[in-house]
C-alpha positions, 0 to 999 in steps of 0.5 A: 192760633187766633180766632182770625186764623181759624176763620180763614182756616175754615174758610179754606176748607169750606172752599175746598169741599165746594170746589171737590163738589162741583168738579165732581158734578161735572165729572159725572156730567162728562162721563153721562154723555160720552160716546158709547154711552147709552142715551136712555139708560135703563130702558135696556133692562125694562123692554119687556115691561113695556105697555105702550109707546107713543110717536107723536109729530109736530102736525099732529100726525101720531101713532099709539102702540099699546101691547095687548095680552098676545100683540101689539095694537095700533090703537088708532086702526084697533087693529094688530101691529106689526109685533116685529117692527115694534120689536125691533123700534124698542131693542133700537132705543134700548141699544141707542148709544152716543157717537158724539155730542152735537149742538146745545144751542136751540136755534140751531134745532131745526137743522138736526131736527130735534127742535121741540114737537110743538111746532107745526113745522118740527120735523122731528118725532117724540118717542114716548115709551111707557113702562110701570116705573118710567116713562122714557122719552126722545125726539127723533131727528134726521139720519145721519149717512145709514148708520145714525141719526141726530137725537135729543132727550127733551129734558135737555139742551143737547143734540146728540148723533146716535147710533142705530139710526131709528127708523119711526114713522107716526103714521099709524098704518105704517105700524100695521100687521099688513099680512091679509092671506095667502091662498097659492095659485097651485091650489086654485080651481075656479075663479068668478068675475062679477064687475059691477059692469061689463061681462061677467066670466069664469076662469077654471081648470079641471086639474092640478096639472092644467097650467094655464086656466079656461076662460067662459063667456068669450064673446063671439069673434074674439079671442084671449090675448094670449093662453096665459093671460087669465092666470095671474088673476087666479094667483093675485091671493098669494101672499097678498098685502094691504096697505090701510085698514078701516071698520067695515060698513055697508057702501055708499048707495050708488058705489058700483061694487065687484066680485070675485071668488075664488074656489079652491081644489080642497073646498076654501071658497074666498069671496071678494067684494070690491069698490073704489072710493076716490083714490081708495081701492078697497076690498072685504074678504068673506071666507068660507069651507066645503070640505073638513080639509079645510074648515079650520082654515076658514074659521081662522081666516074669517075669525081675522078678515070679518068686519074689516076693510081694507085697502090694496095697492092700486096694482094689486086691486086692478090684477083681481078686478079684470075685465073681460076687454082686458083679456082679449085681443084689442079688436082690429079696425075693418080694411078698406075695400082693395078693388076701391082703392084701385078704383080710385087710382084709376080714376085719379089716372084719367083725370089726369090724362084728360086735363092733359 
């Protein structure tokens, strides 16, 4: 054999190993983004490690959820999270999977909304999941139908429909626990209105077994709308949800400030002190005990209420704060006198007799 034969035999074989490499490499390629493959490997079996996760929008909107020794925080609000909700985001992205691949092109981004989150105008939103070893990381786009939405790892230039649809939303209040307190209209007493103006009045009932609650301080010639129109104010406590929160501080010098406390039948008394600030409407809660019953109640809800306030839905506020003109019925406009309508017509009557 010549050394020329040996050459282009080496040759060969050379071509031959390069050619196995990259088919290969494509191979596995292929396979990293078939359908059912999962779009960030390996988070599946770390979710309990995680330390924190950041959702970050073009805008500049973000969001940082950093887990504490017992919860979640919402580190913009130092507030408590919703745990289950963060729960819930991370077995979504660990469970994420690929319906099919979509476009690889950029240009063509914005349509899904995987376009990178520098932009401004991005619609999308960075989900960064923060663990010991890794960090994870993927850009949220649009929802596709209820079931799946448009992804894209920002290492790549591969949109993908994926499947669960995420749900992620970098306003940090959207992340918030929003549970204040749940005080039950059945264990309600008495209730002190104290506006900021107008009339001050309580509603009460001696027992359990009164349904409907007593209204003080009705001004003479009036009457209440209807037997039960007092009663919703004293159940507004039940179940009672916020939607922002802030550290809170001493009101601005002219705010006009309410209150209203409630006293229950076992010794829980809840003060609320109220005012709006623009479009706000916003409250501290200041919870106290008389009785044994209830005193590790009130240590409980004080320990979590104090130093905070917080924003209610406007309906929610407006079922607290009521005022007394809201109660009554609205006052009807005094009748004309009916001998003077007559008068008139008798009048009008010979006038136009006369002028015949």
């Amino acid at each position: 054999m010549t050394p020329r034969h040996v050459g282009l035999m080496l040759g060969a074989a050379v071509l031959l190993i390069a050619v196995a490499i990259w088919m290969s490499s494509q191979r596995h390629l292929d396979r990293a983004t078939l359908s059912g493959d999962l779009v960030l490997p390996g988070l599946e079996n770390t979710l309990n490690s995680v330390t924190e996760i950041r959702l970050t929008k073009g805008d500049q909107t973000h969001t940082t959820l950093k887990k504490g020794a017992a919860d979640w925080m919402v580190s913009e609000r130092d507030y408590v999270a919703d745990s289950g909700k963060v729960r819930k985001f991370l077995l979504d992205l660990g469970a994420l999977n690929v319906v099919e691949e979509k476009t690889h092109t950029p240009a063509n981004f914005p349509q899904l909304g995987v376009e990178d989150t520098t932009s401004p105008k991005a619609t999308g939103t960075r989900v960064a999941v923060v663990t010991p070893t890794k960090v994870y990381e993927l850009i949220v786009g649009k929802p596709s139908g209820g079931k799946s939405g448009y992804v894209r790892v920002p290492t790549t230039e591969q949109a993908l429909l994926a499947a669960p649809m995420l749900s992620v939303d970098a306003d940090p209040k959207r992340w918030l626990d929003h549970t204040l307190i749940d005080v039950s209209q059945d264990r309600v007493k008495e209730v002190e209105e104290k506006p900021a103006e107008g009339t001050a009045y309580t509603l009460s009932r001696e027992k359990k077994e009164q349904t409907d609650f007593t209204v003080s301080n009705i001004p003479k010639g009036r009457e209440l709308s209807s037997p039960v129109v007092a009663d919703p104010i004293a159940g507004s406590l039940g179940g009672m949800t916020f939607d922002d929160v802030q550290k809170a501080a001493a009101p601005p010098a002219g705010a006009k400030v309410s209150h209203v406390i409630f006293h229950t039948f076992d010794g829980l008394q809840v003060d609320l002190e109220g005012r709006k600030d623009g479009s706000r409407d916003l409250v501290t809660l200041a919870v106290t005990s008389t009785d044994k019953a209830t005193a590790d109640e009130a240590k409980k809800l004080s320990t979590q209420l104090q130093g905070w306030e917080y924003e209610l839905p406007s309906y929610k506020y407006d079922a607290i704060f009521r005022s007394m003109d809201e109660l009554l019925k609205p006052v009807e406009a005094p009748k004309k006198p009916e001998k003077a309508d007559k008068g008139k017509k008798a009048d009008k009557k010979a006038a136009a007799g006369a002028a015949q």
